[in-house]
N, C-alpha and C positions, 0 to 999 in steps of 0.2 A: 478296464473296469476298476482296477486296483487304484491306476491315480485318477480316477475319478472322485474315487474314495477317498483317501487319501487328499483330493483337494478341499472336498465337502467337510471332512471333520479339521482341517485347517482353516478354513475359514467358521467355522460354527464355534472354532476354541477361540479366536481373534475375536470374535463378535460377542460371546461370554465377560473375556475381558474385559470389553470396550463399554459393555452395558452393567457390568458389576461396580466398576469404579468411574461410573457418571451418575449425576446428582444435578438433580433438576426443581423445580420448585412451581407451584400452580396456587393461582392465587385466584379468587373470588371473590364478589361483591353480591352480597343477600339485603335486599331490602325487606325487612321484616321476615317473610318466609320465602319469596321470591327468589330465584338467581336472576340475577341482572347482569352481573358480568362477570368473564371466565375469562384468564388469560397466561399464554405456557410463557409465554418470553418476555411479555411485558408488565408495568403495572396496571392494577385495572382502576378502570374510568369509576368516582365516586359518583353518587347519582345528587339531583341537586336537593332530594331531601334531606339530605343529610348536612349539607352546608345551612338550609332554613330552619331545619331543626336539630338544633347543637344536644343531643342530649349524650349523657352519660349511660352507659351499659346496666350500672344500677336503678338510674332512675326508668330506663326499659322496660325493667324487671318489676317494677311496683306500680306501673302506668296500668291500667284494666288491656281486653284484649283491643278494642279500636285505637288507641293510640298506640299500640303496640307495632301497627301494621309504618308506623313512622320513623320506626328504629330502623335503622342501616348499620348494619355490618362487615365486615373486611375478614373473610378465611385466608391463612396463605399453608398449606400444606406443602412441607421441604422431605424431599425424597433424596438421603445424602447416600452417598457413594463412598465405596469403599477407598480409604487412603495409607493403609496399611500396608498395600505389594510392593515388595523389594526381591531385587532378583538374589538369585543364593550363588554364592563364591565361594565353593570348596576350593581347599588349595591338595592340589594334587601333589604326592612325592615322585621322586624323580622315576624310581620303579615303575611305580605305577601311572606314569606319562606315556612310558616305554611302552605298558601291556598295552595300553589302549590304543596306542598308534599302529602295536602289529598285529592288534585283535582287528582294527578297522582295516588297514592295507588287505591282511588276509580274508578276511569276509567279502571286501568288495571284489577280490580277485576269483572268489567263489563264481560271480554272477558276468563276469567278464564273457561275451561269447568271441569265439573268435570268426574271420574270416573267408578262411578255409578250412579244408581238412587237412590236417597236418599228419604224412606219412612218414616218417623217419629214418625208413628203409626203400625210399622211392629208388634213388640214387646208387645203389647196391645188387648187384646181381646176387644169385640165389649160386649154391656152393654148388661145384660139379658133382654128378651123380656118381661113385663109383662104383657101388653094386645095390642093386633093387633090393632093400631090406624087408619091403612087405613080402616078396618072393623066398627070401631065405628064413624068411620066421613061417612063410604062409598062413597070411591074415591077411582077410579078402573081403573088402567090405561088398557086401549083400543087398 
């Protein structure tokens, strides 16, 4: 459950980055109040009233509203991305290279399991008995 975890906020931080510092652009084509054309990757298609009728965005604006509906437009709305990330370069002293390399060696040797069970006293016989001490103190577990 942990590297699950663990994988899920690894790639959710990878994907933060990757949509923080991208920038993308969408562009439009309104004829009068119309959308006519939408497009993410490309440029968009003018429509042909606008090549028949060449007008200026001012004179648009002073025409009444039926010739109005003859103006054509071009939106491009730019969604820019961040370009300010630079990775950080502390410079470590030499001390403090040391701690960190025995803080890590020793922290991972915390989680090391091992093997077996490791008896120490496998191989060692137990001392000869030469006089029953529970007998001469008389202490009798119950």
């Amino acid at each position: 459950m942990k590297e699950v975890l663990r994988k899920i906020a690894s790639i959710s931080m990878a994907l933060i980055v990757l949509f923080s510092t991208m920038s993308f652009s969408v562009d439009m084509h309104y004829c009068g109040e119309h959308l006519v054309d939408f497009s993410l990757f490309e440029e968009v298609d003018t429509c042909i009233m606008k090549t028949e009728v060449a007008r200026s965005s001012t004179a648009c604006n002073v025409m009444d509203k039926a010739l109005e509906m003859h103006c054509c437009s071009d939106v491009e709305v730019v969604i820019e991305g961040q370009d300010d990330l630079k990775t950080s370069s502390n410079q470590l002293s030499l001390d403090q290279q040391v701690f960190v390399a025995s803080f890590v060696y020793c922290y991972i040797n915390l989680f090391e399991k091992f093997d077996e069970n490791v008896v120490p006293f496998r191989d060692y016989s137990p001392p000869p008995l030469i006089r029953d001490v529970q007998i001469l103190d008389q202490t009798f577990l119950i």
